[in-house]
VOGU-3710 file (C-alpha; in Angstrom, 3 decimals, decimal comma):
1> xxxxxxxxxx> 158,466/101,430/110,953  157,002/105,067/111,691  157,301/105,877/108,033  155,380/102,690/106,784  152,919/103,273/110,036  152,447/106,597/107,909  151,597/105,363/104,668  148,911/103,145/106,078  147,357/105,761/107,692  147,285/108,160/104,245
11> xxxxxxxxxx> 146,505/105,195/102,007  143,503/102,701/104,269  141,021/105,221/105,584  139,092/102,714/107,154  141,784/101,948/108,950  143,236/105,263/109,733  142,265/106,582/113,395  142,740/102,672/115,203  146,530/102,672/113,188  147,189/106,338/113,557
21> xxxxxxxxxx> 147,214/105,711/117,443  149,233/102,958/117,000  145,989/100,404/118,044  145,425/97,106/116,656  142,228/97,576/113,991  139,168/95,583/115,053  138,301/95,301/111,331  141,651/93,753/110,597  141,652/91,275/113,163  138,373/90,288/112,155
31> xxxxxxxxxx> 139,397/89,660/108,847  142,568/87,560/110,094  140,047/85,280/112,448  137,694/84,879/109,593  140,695/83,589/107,419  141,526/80,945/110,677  140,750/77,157/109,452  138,895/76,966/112,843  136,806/80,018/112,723  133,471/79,994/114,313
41> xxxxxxxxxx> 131,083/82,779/113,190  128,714/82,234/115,933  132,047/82,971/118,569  132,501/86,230/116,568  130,350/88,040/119,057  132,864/86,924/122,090  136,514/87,968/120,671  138,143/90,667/122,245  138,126/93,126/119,063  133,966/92,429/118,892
51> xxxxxxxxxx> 133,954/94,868/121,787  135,586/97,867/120,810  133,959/100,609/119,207  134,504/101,268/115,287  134,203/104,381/113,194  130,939/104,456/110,104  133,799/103,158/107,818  135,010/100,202/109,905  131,706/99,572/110,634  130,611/99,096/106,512
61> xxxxxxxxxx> 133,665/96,904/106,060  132,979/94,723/109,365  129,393/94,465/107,778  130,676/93,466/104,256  132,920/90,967/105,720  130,461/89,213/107,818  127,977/89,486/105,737  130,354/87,251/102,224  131,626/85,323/105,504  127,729/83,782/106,105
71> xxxxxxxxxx> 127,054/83,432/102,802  130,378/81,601/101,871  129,127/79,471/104,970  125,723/78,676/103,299  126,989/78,091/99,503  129,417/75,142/101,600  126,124/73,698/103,404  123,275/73,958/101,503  124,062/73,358/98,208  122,539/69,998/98,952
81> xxxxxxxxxx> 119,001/71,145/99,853  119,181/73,679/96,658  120,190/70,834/93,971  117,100/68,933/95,579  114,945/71,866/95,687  113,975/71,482/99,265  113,421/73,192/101,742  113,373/70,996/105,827  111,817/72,314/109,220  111,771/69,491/111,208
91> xxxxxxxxxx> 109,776/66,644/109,663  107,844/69,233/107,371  109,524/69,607/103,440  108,896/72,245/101,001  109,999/71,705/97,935  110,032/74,830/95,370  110,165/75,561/91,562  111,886/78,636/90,416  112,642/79,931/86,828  114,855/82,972/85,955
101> xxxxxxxxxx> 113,931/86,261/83,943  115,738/88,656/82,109  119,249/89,910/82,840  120,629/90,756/86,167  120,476/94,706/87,238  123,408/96,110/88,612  122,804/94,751/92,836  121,252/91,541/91,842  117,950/90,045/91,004  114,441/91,137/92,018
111> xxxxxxxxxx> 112,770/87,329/94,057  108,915/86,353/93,840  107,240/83,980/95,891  104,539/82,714/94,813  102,212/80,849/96,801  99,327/78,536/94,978  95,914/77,496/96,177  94,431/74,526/97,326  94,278/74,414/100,924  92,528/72,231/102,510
121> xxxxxxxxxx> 92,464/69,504/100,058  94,305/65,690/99,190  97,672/65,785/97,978  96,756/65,602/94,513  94,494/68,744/94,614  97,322/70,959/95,870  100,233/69,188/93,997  98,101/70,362/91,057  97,285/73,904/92,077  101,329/74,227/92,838
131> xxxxxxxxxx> 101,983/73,284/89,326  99,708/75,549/88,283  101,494/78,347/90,384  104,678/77,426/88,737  103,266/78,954/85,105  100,774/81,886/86,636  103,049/84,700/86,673  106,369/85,806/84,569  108,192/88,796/85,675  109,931/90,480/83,392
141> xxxxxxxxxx> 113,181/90,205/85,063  113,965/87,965/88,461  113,512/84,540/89,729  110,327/83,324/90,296  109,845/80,868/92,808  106,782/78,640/93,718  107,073/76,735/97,077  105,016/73,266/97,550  102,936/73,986/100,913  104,834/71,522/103,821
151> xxxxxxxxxx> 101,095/70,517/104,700  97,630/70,774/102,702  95,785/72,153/105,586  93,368/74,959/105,175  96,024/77,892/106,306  98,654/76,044/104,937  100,606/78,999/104,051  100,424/81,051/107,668  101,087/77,981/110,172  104,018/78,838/112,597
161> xxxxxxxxxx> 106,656/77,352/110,198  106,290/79,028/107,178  107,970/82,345/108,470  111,256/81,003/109,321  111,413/78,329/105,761  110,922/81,180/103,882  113,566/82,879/105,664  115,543/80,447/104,710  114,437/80,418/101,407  115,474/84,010/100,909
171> xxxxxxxxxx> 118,905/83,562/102,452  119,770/80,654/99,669  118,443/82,860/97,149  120,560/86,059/98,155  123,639/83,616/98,550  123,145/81,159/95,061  121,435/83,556/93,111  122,602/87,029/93,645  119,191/87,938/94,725  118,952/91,702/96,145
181> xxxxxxxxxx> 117,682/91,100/99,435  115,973/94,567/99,323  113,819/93,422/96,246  112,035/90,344/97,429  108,395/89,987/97,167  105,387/87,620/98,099  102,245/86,951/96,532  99,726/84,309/96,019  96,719/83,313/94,983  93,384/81,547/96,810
191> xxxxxxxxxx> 94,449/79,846/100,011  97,989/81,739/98,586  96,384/84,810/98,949  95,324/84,136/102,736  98,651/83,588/103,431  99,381/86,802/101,340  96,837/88,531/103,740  99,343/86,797/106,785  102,651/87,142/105,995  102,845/90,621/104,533
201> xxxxxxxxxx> 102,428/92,593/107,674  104,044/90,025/110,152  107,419/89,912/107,858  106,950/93,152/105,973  110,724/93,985/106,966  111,692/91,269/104,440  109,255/92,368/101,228  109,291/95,503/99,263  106,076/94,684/98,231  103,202/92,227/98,323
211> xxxxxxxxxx> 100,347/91,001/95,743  97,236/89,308/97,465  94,760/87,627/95,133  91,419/86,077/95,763  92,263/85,331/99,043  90,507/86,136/102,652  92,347/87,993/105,452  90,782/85,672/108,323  92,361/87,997/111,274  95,111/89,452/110,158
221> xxxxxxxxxx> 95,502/93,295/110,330  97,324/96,070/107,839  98,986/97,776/110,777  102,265/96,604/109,932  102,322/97,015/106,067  103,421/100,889/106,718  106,621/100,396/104,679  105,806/97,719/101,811  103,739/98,069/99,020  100,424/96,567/98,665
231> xxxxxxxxxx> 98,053/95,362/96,446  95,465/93,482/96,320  92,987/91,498/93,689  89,773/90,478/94,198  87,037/89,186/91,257  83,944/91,186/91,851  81,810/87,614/92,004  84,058/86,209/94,403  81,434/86,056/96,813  82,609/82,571/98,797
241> xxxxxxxxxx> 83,655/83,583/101,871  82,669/87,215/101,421  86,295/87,148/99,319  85,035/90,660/97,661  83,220/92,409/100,801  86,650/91,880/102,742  88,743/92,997/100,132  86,813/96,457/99,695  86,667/96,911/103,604  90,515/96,331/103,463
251> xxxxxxxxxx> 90,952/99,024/100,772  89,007/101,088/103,208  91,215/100,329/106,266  94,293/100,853/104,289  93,324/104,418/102,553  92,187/105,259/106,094  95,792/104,155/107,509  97,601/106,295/104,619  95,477/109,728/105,352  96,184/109,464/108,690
261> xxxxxxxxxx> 100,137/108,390/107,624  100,751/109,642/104,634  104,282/108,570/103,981  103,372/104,892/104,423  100,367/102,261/103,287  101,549/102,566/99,636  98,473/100,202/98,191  96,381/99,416/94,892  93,021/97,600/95,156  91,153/96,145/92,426
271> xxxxxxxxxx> 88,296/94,960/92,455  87,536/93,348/89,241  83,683/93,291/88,752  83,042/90,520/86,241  85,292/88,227/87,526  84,702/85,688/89,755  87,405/83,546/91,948  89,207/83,157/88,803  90,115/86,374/87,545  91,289/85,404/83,823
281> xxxxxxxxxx> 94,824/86,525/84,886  93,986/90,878/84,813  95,795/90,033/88,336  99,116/89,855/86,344  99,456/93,713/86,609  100,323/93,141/90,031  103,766/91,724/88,725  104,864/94,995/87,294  103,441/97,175/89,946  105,211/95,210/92,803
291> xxxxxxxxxx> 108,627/95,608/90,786  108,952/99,357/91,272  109,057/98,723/94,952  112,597/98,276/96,739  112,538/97,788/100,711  113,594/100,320/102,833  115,341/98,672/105,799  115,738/101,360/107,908  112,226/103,889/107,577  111,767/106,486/109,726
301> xxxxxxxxxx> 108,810/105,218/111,374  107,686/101,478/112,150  104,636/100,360/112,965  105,146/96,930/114,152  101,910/94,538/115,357  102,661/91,393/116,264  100,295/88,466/114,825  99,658/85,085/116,715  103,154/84,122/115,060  105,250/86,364/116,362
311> xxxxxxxxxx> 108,790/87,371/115,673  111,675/88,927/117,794  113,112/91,856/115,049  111,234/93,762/112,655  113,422/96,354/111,281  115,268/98,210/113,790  113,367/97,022/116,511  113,571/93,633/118,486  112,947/91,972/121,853  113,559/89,627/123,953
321> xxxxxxxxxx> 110,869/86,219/124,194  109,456/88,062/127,710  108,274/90,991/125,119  107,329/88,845/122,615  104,184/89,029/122,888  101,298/88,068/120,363  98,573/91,029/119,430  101,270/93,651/120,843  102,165/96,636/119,636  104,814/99,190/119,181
331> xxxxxxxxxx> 104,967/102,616/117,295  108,760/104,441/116,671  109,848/107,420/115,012  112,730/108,727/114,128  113,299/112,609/113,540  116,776/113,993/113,084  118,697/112,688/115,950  115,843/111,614/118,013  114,020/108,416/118,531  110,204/107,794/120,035
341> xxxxxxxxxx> 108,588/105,165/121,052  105,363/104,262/121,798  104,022/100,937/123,500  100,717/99,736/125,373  101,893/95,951/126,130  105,751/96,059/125,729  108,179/97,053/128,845  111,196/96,878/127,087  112,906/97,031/123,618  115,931/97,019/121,470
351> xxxxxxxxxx> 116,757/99,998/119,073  119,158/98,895/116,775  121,156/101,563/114,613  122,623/101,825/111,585  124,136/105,392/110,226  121,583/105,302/107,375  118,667/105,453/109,627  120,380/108,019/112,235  124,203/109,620/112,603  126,707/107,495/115,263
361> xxxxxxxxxx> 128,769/110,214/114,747  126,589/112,344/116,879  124,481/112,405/120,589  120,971/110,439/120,097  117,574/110,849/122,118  115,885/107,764/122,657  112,460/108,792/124,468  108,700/107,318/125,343  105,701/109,547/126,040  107,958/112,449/126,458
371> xxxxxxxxxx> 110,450/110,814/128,954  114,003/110,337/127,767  114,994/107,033/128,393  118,472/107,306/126,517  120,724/110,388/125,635  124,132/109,707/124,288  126,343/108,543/121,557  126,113/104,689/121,004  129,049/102,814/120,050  129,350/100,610/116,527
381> xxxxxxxxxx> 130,815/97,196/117,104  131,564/94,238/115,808  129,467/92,554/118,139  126,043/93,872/117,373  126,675/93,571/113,642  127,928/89,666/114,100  124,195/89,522/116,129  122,347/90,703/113,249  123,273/88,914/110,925  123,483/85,624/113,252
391> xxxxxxxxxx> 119,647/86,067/113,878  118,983/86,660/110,101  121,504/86,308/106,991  120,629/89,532/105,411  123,072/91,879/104,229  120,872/94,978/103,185  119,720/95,151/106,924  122,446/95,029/109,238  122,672/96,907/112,475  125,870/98,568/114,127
401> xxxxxxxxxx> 124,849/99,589/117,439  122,134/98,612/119,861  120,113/100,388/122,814  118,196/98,562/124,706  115,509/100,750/126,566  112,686/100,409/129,022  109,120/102,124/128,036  107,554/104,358/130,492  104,036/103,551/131,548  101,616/105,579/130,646
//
């Protein structure tokens, strides 16, 4: 027995320090519950082994396992809503078109989603402008997908349920379609491009990039586009709704927001002068430019304000619904082994970690205006990881260990 105990520990380095000391692996009881008829991956988070701490090898394979184990779960349940081409929030239905390019890079497919125009408008008007949307744009390689709006209001495409259906949208993708989760990107055109203008900063951790065109920003802000690229399009006669004064003020904010930051606020702006709200397709550049872009889901620094919509994660930071607060904001940095934070509004926060964005192996600093507020070595579990990717199904961001901290006042 201590001969074969042994050759484990030379041959499964993953495994090595937990067998070595003659423990029982978290990692391989995880992968004998997940092989139980009965397993629940939302009771993950309560087994004994989701407790104890796991070295920046277990942690990868507990990550890899969970992360095949929730997308075997959603190629079982919605192959359904993906032969019908549907997505369901409630009483509200989306339906999407979506065409494939090219072959498949190594990592899996680049996703665009497109949004069309219309608006506030009858059916017919925005059925149209969707079908429209379907034959707009053609990526070289990827899947391009156009959504149906769930309503034909005026801001149909930034109403509180749009963030979480196209969350879901991304997570059948990723699971039926090999789609890289860290190469996903929105864009749209019109009332697509006010949503554009909405949804790129409030779920920028999702997008490597974002194309806005002929659109109008309405009261969204840029703050949070810090790690995404951005571009935007804008026909120098699209005077209706001062389309073309907004969009030069906005490539004013944003070069403005890189001098002052200039590893973030990647952007193009172009304003093209003869062109009215119908730009005679020069907006198809943005295709190619967007395609360079791959999302970084653990940056160095965050900027992260919230919109009216808000959200509870945004890269490695997330809170809890008393923090959730619309308007807020929260600044972190991360430098070497030490993390800062920065907060008017919010009282308390969760730093989630991941060895890519900082070494587990060694002590971290966790500190706001100059106070430390954690010092020590966080442990990787199980647990946190099964939490990550039970909030969102997204295998290129998964955390390993969690802080949660209070902010000083200031």
């Amino acid at each position: 027995m201590r001969g074969q105990l042994n050759w484990i520990c030379a041959a499964a380095v993953i495994f090595a320090a937990a067998e070595c000391r003659g423990e029982a692996d978290p990692v391989a009881e995880l992968k004998q519950y997940l092989t139980q008829a009965d397993s629940d991956l939302g009771k993950v988070v309560g087994q004994a082994f989701a407790a104890r701490s796991l070295t920046r090898e277990q942690s990868s394979a507990a990550a890899a396992l969970l992360s095949e184990a929730h997308l075997e779960r959603i190629r079982s349940e919605r192959g359904e809503e993906m032969k019908r081409r549907e997505i369901s929030s409630g009483k509200l239905k989306m339906p999407f078109f979506y065409k494939t390019f090219g072959e498949k890079p190594e990592g899996g497919r680049r996703l665009f989603i497109s949004l069309h125009g219309g608006g506030g408008a009858p059916v017919a008007v925005n059925d149209q402008q969707w079908r429209n949307q379907q034959r707009l744009y053609s990526p070289k390689e990827g899947v391009y997908l156009a959504p149906r709006a769930a309503t034909n209001t005026w801001n149909l495409w930034h109403q509180g349920h749009i963030d979480g259906m196209f969350g879901r949208l991304i997570e059948n993708l990723v699971a039926f379609e090999d789609v890289n989760p860290n190469r996903v990107y929105v864009m749209g055109y019109s009332a697509g491009g006010d949503g554009v203008y909405q949804l790129a900063p409030r779920m920028a951790d999702q997008w490597a990039a974002a194309a806005m065109m002929a659109g109008h920003p309405n009261d969204s802000s840029p703050q949070s586009l810090r790690n995404i690229g951005f571009t935007l399009h804008v026909g120098g006669r699209d005077a209706a709704y001062n389309r073309n004064k907004v969009a030069a003020e906005w490539e004013k904010r944003l070069a403005a927001l890189q001098k002052d930051d200039p590893g973030g606020y990647r952007h193009l702006v172009k304003i093209h002068s003869d062109k009215g709200h119908w730009m005679d397709r020069e907006d198809r550049v943005a295709v190619p430019w967007m395609s360079k872009f791959a999302r970084d889901p653990y940056p160095d620094r965050i900027v992260w304000r919230q919109d009216d919509v808000t959200h509870s994660r945004f890269y490695w930071l997330a809170v809890d619904d008393k923090n959730r607060q619309g308007r807020s904001l929260i600044i972190a940095d991360r430098k070497a082994q030490t993390i800062s934070l920065e907060s008017e509004q919010i009282k308390q926060v969760k730093v989630r970690l991941h060895d890519d964005l900082i070494d587990l192996d060694k002590p971290i600093v966790i500190k706001t205006r100059d106070q430390v507020v954690f010092e020590g070595k966080p442990q990787r579990t199980i647990a946190v990881i099964a939490t990550s990717l039970s909030e969102r199904i997204d295998p290129g961001s998964v955390f390993t260990a969690e802080v949660t901290v209070s902010l000083a006042e200031k």
